[in-house]
TORZAVO-611329 format. One record per residue: residue number from 1; residue in three letters; chain; x, y, z of N, C-alpha, C in turn. Coordinates in Angstrom, 3 decimals, always signed. Each point is the difference from the previous one (the first is absolute). Layout:
BEGIN
+-----+------+------+----------+----------+----------+----------+----------+----------+----------+----------+----------+
! pos ! code ! unit !   n_east !  n_north !     n_up !  ca_east ! ca_north !    ca_up !   c_east !  c_north !     c_up !
+-----+------+------+----------+----------+----------+----------+----------+----------+----------+----------+----------+
! NUM !  ALA !    A !        X !        Y !        Z !        X !        Y !        Z !        X !        Y !        Z !
...
+-----+------+------+----------+----------+----------+----------+----------+----------+----------+----------+----------+
This chain:
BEGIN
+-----+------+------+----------+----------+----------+----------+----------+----------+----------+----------+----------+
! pos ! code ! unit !   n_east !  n_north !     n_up !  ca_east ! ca_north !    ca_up !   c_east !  c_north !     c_up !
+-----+------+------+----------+----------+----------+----------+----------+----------+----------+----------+----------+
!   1 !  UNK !    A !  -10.843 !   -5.455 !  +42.521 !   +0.793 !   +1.106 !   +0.514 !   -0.123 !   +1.185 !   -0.951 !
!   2 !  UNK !    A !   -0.194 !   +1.140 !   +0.478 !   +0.209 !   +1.115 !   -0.758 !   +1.014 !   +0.779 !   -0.406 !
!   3 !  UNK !    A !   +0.098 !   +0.522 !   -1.354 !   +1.453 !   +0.275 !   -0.648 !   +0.121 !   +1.074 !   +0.835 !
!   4 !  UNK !    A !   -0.637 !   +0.831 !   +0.443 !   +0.722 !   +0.946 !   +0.907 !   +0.762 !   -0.092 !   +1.306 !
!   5 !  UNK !    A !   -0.300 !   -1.457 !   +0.420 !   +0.976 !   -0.195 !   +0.737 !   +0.951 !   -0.490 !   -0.015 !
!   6 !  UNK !    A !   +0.314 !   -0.557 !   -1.364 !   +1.015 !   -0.989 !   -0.130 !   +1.383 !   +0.796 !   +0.554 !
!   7 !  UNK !    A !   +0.818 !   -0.800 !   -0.319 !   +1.494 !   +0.220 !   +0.900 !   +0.614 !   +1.193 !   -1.291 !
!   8 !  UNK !    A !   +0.757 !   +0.740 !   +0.348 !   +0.955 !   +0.746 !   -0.850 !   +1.486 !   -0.729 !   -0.339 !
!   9 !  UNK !    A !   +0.370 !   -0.091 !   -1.358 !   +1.125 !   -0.346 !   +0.207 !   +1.182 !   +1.192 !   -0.159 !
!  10 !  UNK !    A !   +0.799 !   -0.699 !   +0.880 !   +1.032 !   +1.339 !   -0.092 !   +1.704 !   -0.660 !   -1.244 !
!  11 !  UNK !    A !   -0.104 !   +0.677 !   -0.959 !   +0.888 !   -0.574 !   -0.958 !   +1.910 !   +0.593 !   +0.326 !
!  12 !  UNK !    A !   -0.645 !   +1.367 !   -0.624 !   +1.416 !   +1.133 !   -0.068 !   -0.508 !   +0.847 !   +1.406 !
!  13 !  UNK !    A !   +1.552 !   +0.214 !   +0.492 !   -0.354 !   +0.990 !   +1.282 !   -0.796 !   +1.416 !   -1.037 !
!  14 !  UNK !    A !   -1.014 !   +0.258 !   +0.725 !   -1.236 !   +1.483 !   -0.381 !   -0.656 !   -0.856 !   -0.667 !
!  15 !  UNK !    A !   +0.168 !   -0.791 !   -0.474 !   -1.242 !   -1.018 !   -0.541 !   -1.035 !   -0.491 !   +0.140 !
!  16 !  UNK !    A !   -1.362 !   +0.082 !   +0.185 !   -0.658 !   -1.410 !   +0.441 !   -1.477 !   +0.427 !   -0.857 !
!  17 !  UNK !    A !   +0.469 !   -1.324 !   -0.041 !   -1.125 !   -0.771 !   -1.484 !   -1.140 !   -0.352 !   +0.801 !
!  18 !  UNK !    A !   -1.215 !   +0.472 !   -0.207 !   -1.052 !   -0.406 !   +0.614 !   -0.709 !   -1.841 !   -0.767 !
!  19 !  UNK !    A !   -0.608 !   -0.404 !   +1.031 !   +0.199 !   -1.193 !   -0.683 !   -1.193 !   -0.049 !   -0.787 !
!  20 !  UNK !    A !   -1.108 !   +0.872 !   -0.376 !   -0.764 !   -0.014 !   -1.296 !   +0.574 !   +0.828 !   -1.004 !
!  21 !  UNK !    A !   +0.916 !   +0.313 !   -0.355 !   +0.965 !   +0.246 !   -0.843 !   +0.331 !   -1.406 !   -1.630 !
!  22 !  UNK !    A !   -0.646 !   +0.320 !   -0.782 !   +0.966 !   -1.581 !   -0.987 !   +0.973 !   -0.221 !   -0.107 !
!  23 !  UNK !    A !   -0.357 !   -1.768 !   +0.175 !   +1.622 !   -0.409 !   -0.219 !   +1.429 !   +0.815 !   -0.492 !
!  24 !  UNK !    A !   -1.081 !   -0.395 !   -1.721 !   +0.823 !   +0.668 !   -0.819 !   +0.769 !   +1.489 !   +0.043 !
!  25 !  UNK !    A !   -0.721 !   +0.988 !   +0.946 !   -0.063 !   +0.994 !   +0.003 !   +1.136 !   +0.779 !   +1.103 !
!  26 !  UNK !    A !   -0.200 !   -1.377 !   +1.383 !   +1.049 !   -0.099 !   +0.701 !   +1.266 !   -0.394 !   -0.614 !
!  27 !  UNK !    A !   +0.102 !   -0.629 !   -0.285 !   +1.075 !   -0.250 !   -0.796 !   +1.181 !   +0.712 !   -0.647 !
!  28 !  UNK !    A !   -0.889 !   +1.106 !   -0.821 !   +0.682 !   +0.640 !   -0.808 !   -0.157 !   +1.210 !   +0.927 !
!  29 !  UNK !    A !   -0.548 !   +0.486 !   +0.921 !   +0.165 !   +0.897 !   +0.906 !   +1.387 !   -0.184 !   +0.790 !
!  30 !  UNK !    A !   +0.334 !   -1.524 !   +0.276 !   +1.016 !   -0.184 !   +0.890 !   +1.370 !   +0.464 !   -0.944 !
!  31 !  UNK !    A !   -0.019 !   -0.734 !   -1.063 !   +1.101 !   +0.430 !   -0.752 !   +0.354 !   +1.102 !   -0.655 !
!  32 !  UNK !    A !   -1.096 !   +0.556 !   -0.132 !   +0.306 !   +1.652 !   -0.534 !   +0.567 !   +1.040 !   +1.542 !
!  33 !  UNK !    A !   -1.046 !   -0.534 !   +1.494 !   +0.454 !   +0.606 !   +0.822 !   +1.945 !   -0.069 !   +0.256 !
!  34 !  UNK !    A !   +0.690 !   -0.935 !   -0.181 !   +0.919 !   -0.480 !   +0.353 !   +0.732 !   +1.095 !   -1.323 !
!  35 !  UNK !    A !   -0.143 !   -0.581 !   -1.355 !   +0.762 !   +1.043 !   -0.612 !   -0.391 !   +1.540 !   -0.428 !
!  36 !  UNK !    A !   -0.946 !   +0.513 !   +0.844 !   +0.153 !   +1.622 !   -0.692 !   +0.251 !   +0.819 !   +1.226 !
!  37 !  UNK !    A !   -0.139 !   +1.232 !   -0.726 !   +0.343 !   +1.508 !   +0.845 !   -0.947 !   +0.358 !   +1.147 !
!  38 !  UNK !    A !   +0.362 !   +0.470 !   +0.445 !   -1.182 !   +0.650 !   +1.115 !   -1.097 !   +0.379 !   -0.866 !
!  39 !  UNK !    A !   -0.447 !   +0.937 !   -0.819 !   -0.678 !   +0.126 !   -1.186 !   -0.666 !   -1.036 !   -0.171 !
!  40 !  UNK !    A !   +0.220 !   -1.273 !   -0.122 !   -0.433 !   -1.109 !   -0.750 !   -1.013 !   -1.189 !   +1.325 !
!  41 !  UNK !    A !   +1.060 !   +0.432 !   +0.814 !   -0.670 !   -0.706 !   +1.375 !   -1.280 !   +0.491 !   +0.628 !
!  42 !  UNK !    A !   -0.141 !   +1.369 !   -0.263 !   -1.564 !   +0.549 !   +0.324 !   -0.602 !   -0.294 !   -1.034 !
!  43 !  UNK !    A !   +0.275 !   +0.455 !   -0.690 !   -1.423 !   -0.931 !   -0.937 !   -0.021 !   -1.088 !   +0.084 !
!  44 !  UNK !    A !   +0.607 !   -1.241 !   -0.105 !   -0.499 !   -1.207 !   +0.453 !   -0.431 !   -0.127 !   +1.187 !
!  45 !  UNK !    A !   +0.471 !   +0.699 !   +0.915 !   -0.917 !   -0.264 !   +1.276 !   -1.296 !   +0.610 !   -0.022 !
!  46 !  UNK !    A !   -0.034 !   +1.007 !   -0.776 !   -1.382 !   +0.609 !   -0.025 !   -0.915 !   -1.014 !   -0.811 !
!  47 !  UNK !    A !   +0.606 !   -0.796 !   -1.012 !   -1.067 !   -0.901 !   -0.947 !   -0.219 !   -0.917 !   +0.326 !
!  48 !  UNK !    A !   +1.031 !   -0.954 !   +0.799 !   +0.103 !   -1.378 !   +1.043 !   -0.754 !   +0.286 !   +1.332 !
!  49 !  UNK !    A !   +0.432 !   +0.774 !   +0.546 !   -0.349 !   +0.431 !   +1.404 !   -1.314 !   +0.507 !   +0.161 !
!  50 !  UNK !    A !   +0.057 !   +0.854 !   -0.941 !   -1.265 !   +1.318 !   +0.689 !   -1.459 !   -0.832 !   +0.065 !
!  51 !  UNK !    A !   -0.631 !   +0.299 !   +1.352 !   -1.444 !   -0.552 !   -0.238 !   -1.277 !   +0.754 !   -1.099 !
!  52 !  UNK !    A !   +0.770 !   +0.723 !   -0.463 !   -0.763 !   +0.759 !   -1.040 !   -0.086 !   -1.118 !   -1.163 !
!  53 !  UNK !    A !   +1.122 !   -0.833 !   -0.341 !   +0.125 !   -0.897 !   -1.177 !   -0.518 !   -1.076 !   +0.277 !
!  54 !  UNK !    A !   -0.539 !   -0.245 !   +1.327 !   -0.557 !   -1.698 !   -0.002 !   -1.161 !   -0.113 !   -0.968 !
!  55 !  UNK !    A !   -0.840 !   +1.422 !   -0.342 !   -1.002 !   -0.863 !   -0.747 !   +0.175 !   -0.048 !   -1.578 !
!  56 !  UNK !    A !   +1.214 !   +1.060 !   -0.133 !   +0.836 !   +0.094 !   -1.429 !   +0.293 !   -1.942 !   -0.462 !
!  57 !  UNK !    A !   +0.641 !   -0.396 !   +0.759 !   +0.634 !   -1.401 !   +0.147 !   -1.164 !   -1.223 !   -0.104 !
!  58 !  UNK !    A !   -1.087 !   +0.535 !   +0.739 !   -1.245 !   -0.954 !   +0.078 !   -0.689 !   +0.285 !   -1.150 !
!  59 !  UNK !    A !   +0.044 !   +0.972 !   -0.608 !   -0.964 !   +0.569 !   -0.995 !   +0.665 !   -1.423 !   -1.032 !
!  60 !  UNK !    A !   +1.564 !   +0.406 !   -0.335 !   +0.728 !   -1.039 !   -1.222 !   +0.084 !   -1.264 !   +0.524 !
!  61 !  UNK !    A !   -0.520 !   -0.297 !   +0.910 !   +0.433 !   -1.482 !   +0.135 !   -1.911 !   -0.708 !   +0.386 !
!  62 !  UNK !    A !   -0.807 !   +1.183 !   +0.070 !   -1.470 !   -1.054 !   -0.826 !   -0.297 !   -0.526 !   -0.590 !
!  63 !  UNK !    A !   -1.163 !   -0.521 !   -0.359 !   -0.128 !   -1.497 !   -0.930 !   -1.656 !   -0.035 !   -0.085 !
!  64 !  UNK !    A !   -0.467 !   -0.458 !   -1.217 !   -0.976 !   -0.353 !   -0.484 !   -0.729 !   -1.117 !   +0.672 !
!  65 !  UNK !    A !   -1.120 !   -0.338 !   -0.086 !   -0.468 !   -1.031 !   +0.937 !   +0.953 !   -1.278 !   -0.437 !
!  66 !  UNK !    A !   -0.054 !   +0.360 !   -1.918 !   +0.435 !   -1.449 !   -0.927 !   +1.663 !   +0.057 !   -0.004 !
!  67 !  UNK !    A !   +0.201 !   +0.833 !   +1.199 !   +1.531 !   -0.005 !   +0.426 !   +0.920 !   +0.365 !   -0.557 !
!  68 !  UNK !    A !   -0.440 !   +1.068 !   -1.006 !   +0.724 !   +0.986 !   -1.091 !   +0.128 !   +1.036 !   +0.929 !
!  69 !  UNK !    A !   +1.335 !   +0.808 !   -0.101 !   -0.160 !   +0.925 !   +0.614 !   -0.470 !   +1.501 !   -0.972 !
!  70 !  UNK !    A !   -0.369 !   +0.557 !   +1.215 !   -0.950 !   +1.148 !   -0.626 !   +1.110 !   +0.923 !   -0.384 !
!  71 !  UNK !    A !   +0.633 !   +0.418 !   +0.067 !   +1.009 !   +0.804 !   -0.368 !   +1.574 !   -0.615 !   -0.979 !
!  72 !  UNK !    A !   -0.514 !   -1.055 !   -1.036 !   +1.263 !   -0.392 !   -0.497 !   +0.813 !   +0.946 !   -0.729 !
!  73 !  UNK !    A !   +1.178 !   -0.258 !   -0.334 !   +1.310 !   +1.127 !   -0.481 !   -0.305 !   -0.508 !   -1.292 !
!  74 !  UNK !    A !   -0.314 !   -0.392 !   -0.616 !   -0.180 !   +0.139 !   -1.430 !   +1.498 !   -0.538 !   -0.563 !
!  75 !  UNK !    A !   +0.752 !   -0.708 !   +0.771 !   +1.342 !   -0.740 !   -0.428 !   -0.391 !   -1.484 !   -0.844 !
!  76 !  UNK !    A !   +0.720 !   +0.450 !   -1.270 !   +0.072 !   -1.414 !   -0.461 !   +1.274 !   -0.772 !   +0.334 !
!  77 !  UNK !    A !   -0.801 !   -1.363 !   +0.749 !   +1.800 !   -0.999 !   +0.324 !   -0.760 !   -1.148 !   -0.180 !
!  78 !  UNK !    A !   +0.806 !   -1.147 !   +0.497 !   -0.323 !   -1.348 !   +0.079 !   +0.036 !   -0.238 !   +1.567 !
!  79 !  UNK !    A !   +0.063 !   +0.667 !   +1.142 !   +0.103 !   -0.088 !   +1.366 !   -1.892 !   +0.178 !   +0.306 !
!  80 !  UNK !    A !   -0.077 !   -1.309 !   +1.145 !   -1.445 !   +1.192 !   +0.052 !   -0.768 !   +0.708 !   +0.397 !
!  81 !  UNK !    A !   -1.067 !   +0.316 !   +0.615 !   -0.531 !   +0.672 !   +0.579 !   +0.435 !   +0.994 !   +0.748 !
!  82 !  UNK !    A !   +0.362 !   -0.929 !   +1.153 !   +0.655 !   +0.251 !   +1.214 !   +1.398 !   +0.718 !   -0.079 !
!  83 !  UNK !    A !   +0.955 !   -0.743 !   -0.946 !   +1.160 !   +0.732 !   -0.671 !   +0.148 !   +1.468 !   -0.370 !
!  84 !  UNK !    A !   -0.572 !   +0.200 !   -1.220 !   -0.627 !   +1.005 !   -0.343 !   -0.220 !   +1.082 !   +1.004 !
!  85 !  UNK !    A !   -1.193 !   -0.291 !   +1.119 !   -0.161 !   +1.300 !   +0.606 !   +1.014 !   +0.065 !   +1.238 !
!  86 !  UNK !    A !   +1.075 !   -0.944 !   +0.310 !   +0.368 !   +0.673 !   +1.181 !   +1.392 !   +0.506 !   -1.335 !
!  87 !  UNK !    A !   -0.163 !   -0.866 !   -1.053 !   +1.193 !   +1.506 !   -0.811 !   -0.427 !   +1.580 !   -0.235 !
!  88 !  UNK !    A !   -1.249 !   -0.165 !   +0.005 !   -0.688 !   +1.661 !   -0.225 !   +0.511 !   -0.119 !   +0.959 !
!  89 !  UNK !    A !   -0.519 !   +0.320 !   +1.171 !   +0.415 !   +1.080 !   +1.669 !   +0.654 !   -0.090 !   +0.182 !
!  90 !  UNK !    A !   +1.188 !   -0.961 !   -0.262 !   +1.793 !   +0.426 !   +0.243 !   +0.340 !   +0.724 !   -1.421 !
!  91 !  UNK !    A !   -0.583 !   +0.044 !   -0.932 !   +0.351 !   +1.419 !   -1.063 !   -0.825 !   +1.369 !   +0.360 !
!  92 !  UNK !    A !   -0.690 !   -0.049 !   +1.178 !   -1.060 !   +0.807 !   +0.351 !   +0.891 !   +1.057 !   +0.845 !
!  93 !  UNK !    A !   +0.863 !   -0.718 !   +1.197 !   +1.046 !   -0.076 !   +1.102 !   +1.185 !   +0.782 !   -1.170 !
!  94 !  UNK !    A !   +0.765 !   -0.968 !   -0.534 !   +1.081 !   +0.599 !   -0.701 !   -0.158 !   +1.015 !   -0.981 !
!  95 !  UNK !    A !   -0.876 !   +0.370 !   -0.478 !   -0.168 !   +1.173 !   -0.563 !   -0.205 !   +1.169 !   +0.493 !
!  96 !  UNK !    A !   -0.251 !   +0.062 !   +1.380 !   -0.461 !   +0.853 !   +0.729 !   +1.509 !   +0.154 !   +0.433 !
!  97 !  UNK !    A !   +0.721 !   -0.261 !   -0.089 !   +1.389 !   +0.528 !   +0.676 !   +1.195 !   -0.099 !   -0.622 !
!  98 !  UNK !    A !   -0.226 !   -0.078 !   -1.196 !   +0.839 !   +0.466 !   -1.079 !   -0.023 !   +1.119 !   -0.518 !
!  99 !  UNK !    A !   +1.212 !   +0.826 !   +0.190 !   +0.292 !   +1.577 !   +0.263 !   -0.566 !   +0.330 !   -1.667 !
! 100 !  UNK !    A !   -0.361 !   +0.849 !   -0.315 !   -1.038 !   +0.087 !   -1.447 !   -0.835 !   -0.522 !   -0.324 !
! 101 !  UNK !    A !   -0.218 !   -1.025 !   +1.025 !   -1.446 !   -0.539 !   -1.217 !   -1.104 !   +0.314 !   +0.903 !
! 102 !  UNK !    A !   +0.305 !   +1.092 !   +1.075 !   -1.661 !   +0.643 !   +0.513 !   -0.112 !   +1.544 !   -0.444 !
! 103 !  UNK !    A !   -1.245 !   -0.005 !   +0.026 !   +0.077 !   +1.722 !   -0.249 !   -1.281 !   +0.921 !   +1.046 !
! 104 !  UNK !    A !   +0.235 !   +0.922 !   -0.219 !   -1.030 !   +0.851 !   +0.638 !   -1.109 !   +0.134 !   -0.122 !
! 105 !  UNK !    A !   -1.588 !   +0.287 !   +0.571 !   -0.743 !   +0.200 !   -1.330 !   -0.185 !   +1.089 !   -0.361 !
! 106 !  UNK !    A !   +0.556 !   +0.912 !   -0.218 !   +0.204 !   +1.047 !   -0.898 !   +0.647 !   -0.561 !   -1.342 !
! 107 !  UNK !    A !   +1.198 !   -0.446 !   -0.062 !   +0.875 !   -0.944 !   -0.920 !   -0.620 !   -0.551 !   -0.761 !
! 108 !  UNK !    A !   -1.003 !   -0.829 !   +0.595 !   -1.061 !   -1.526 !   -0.020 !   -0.430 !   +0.898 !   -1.309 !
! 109 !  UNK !    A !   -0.837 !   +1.008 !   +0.463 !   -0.883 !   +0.883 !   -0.921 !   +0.423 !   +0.338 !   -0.981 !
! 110 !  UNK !    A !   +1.565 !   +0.624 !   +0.065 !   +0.354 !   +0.534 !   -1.334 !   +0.278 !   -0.984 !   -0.917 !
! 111 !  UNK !    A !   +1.123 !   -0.536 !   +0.128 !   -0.374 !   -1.074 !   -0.624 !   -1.110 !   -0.572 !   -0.761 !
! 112 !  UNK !    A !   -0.814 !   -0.430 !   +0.746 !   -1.882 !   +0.066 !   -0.758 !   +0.148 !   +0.498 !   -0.696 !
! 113 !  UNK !    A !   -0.272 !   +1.130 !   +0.862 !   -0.402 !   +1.163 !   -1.979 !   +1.098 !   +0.295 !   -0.298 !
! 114 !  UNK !    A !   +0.963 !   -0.450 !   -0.160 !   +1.298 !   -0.223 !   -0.915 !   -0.648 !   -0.929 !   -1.405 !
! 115 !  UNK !    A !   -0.076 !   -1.438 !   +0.548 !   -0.218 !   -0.968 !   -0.833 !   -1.405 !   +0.159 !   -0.440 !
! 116 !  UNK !    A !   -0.996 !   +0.794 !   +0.488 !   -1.307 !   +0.650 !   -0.718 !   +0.157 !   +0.342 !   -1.216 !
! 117 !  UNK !    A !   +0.640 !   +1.260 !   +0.232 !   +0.694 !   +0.785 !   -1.098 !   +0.656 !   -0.121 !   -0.988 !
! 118 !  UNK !    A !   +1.252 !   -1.402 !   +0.201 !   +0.573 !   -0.749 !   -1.217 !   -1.169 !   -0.784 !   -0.501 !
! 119 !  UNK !    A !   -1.049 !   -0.444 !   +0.459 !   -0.936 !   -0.986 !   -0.308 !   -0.969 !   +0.437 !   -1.582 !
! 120 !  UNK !    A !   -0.084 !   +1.235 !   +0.779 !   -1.061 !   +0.818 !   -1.005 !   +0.555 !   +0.689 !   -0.781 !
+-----+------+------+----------+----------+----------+----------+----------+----------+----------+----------+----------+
């Protein structure tokens, strides 16, 4: 069967989680949808939802032939593999909708050459 047809699930009313969406990713989409602002609910629907992100989602959840994935988070734990990356993309998810911790890229930039500048 092809993921594009799979079924949608519908979680929170305005909700629905497409079902190539990650687990993990659903997850923390559902519970952030439930507690934030209107503010908070478009962007998760835009990062859960949008078909723009399916290949964002597929990109982090690839894998090496030797079944490493190609994109690991560079987390040191004792959980494994598998652990690990569906904790990246639900820190991928929750960071993205925590009021300050995104910025513009104008911001993005200064910053940069903010920390350029202290560097040198």
């Amino acid at each position: 069967m092809k993921a594009d047809v799979l079924p949608v699930t519908t979680d929170e009313p305005g909700l629905r989680i497409p079902a190539w969406v990650p687990k993990p990713v659903a997850e923390v989409a559902r519970e952030a949808y439930a507690a934030g602002d209107e503010s908070a609910r478009k962007t998760i629907s835009r990062l859960a939802c949008d078909e723009r992100m399916r290949r964002v989602w597929h990109e982090l959840s690839r894998r090496h032939r030797d079944g490493t994935f190609i994109h690991p988070p560079g987390l040191r734990s004792t959980a494994d593999a598998n652990e690990r990356q569906a904790h990246f993309m639900r820190m991928v998810l929750q960071d993205a909708v925590r009021p300050g911790r995104t910025a513009s890229r104008r911001q993005a930039e200064r910053e940069h050459s903010r920390m350029l500048e202290m560097a040198r």
